[in-house]
N, C-alpha and C positions, 0 to 999 in steps of 0.2 A: 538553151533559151537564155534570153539576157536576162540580168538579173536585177531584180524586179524590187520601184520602188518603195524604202522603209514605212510599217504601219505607222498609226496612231501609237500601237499598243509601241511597237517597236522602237518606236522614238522618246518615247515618255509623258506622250503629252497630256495631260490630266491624271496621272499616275499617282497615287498617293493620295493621304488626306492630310494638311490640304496638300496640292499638287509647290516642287519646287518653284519660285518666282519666276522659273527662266522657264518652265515648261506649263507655265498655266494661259488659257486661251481666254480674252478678257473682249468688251466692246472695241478697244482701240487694236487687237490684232485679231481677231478670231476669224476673219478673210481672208488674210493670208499666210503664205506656208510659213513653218511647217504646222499652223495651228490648225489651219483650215481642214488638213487630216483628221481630227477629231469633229472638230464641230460642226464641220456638213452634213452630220449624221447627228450631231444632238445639239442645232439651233435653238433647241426650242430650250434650252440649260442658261444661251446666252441671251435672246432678245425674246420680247410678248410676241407671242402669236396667238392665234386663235384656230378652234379646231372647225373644218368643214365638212357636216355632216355629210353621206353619200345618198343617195334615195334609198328610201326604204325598201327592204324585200329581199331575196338571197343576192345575193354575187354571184358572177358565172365568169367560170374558169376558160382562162383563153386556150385552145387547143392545143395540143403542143405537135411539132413534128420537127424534132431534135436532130443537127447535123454538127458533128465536130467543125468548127472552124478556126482553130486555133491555126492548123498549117497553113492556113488557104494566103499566098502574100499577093502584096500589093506596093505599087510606083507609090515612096513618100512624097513630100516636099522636096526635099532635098532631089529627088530622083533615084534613089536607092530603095532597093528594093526590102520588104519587110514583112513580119509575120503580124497577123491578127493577134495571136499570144503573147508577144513580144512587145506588141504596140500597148497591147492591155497592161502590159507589168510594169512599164517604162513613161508611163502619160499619168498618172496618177489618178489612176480611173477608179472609182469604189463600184458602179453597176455596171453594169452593158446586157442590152436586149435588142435583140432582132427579131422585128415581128414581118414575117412574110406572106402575106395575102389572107390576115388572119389569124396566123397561126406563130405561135413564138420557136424559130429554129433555132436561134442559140441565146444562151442567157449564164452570164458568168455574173461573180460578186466578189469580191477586193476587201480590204483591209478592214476586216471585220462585219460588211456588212452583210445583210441577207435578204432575202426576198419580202421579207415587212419591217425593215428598219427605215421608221419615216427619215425622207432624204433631203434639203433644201433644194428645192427646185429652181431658184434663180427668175431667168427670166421665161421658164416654161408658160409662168403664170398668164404672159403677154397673148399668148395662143387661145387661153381659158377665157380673157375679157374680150377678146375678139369674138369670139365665138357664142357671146352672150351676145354682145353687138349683134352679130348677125341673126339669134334669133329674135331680140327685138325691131330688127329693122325687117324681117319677116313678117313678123306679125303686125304691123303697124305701128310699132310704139313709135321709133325711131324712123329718120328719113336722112339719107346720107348727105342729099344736097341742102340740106338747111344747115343755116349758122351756126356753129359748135357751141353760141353766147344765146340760138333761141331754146335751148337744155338749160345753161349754165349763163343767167345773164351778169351774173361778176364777171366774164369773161371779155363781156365788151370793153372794157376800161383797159383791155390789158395787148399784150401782144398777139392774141388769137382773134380778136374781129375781126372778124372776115373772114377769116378760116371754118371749111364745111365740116361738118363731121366725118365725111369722108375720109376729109385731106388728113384728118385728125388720126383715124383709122388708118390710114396710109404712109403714115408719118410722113408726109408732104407740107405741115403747115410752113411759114415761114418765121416759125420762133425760131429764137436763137438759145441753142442749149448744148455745150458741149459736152460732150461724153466722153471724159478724158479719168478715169479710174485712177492714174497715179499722181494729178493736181486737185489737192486738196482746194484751191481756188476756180476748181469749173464747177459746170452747174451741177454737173451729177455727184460732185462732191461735196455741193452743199444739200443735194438733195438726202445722199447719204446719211446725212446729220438732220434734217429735221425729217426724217424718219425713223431718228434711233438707231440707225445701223450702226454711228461711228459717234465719239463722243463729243460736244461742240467746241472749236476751238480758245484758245482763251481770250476773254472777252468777250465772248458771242453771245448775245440773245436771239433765240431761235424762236419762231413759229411752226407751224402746222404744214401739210406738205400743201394744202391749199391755199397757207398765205404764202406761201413759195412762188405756187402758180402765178398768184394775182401780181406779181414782179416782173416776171418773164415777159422781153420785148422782142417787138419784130424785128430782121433783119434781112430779109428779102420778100420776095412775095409771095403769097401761097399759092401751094400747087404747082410748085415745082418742081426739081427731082427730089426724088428720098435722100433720107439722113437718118442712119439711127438713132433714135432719142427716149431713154426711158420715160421720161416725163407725160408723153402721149398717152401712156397707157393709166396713168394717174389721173389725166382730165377727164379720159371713159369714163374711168370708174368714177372721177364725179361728176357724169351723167347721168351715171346709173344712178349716182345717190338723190339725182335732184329726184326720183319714181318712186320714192319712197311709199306714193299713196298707193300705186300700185304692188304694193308687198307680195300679196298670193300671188297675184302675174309673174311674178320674177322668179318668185318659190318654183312657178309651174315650169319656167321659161328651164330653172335649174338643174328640177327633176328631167325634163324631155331630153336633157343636155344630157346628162348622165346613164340614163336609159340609151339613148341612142349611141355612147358610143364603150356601152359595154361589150 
């Protein structure tokens, strides 16, 4: 088997107390390598988070029906061919689960980690406020074809008027937001920074990720093709905020969320 990339532990990264200067994971690097080996797995060491209760009641265990797939290969990128095991050692993977028609057939864990080491999830979370969406737009809360600004009326002043919630949902508006991860001058890299993920540049005075939003200008029209753009799933969630009155609704909207896809 190829031989498979160095841990956290193996590397040294938070090792010691305190850890050497050149091995400790801080706001300005803890995303990437080789820090990001440790702190993917204890986030919550480097930035605030908050914990999310699950619904109340027992947990139910996903079935298992277990198949070695480490041999099993597959056509890379490259076009060369490769092992499941291989790829796992050499990608920098800390989980891997396959869950097939219910049922979880293979489940491996990596440098250190194990089946309940909370894990950053990224952009998982995108799936999660979708999916509240949908149950409020189910239940009537929400309605796809009205204004993203009749939710969130700060929104008319800005680059989203006129954009539907839908388009918002679909990331089809026609804001302009680059997502370019290695310029610290695009939008997702200032978004980074007023949401504390990264430290502010110098000189900067930063706001809130919603005076971020009220910045953000059009640059084509809405409803056109997609784009990915973090930011969309930011304006949801200050949808959801403007429903504040509805609290238990949302509790319930939570729990059914949870319930349904234990």
């Amino acid at each position: 088997m190829t031989q498979a990339n160095p841990t956290a532990a193996e590397l040294g990264i938070m090792a010691g107390f305190p850890p050497p200067l050149d091995k400790r994971a801080s706001l300005a690097n803890w995303d990437l390598p080789p820090f990001n080996r440790w702190s993917f797995q204890n986030v919550r060491s480097v930035l605030p988070t908050r914990a999310i209760a699950r619904s109340p009641g027992p947990g139910v265990a996903l079935p298992q029906a277990p198949h070695d797939l480490e041999e099993v290969s597959f056509t890379d990128l490259d076009g060369s061919r490769r092992k499941v095991g291989d790829m796992l050692a050499t990608t920098f993977t800390d989980g891997f689960l396959l869950l097939h028609r219910g049922r979880v057939v293979f489940e491996r864990y990596m440098n250190g980690m194990t089946e309940t080491t909370p894990h950053l999830s990224q952009s998982v979370v995108k799936s999660f406020v979708g999916t509240l969406v949908g149950i409020m737009v189910g239940r009537g809360l929400l309605a796809l074809d009205k204004p993203i600004s009749h939710y969130v009326p700060e929104l008319a002043a800005t680059g989203y008027a006129g954009a539907t919630l839908g388009q918002v949902l679909d990331m089809r508006s026609g804001v302009r937001f680059v997502e370019d991860y290695l310029d610290p001058a695009s939008e997702v890299g200032m978004l980074d920074r007023v949401a504390g993920w990264k430290p502010p540049l110098p000189g900067e005075v930063l706001g809130g990720i919603y005076d971020f939003i009220l910045t953000l200008k059009q640059e084509r029209p809405h409803g056109g093709h997609f784009a990915y753009r973090s930011i969309e799933t930011d304006v949801l969630g200050w949808v959801q905020d403007h429903y504040k009155e509805h609290t238990q609704q949302i509790a319930d909207l939570v729990s059914a969320w949870a319930q349904a896809t234990r």
